[in-house]
N, C-alpha and C positions, 0 to 999 in steps of 0.2 A: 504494500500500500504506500503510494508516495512516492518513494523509495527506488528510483530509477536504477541501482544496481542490485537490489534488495536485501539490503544490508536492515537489519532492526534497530531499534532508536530508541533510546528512553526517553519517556516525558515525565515532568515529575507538575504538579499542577498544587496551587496555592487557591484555597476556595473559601470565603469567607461561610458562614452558617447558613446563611441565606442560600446562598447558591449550592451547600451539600443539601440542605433541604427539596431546593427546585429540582436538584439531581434527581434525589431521591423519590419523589414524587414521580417523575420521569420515568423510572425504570417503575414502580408500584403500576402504573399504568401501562404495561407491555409494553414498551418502546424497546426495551434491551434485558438482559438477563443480569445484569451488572452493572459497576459504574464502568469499570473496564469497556465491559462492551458497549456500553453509550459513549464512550469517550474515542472509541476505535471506530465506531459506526459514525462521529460529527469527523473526525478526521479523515475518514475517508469521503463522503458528500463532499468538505470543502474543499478537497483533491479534484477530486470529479468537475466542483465547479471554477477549480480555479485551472485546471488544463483546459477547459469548453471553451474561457476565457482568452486562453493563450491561444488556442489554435481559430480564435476570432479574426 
């Protein structure tokens, strides 16, 4: 994902309460099965829409 030789990446993310809340809500509602995987699932959309971007 991303990752044009595809090498893995770490991220590490700083989240005030508010936003592990909104997280959390997020997956509570089937969006993802984790935060991991809501965080790997907006990283790859804004991949997606930033190469649509480039190949504009």
């Amino acid at each position: 994902m991303g990752s044009e030789d595809g090498k893995r990446h770490r991220l590490v993310l700083s989240l005030n309460q508010q936003q592990i809340e909104l997280v959390d809500r997020t997956i509570a509602n089937g969006f993802a099965e984790s935060r991991e995987a809501l965080f790997r699932l907006a990283l790859k959309e804004y991949d997606e829409r930033r190469g649509a971007k480039a190949d504009a």
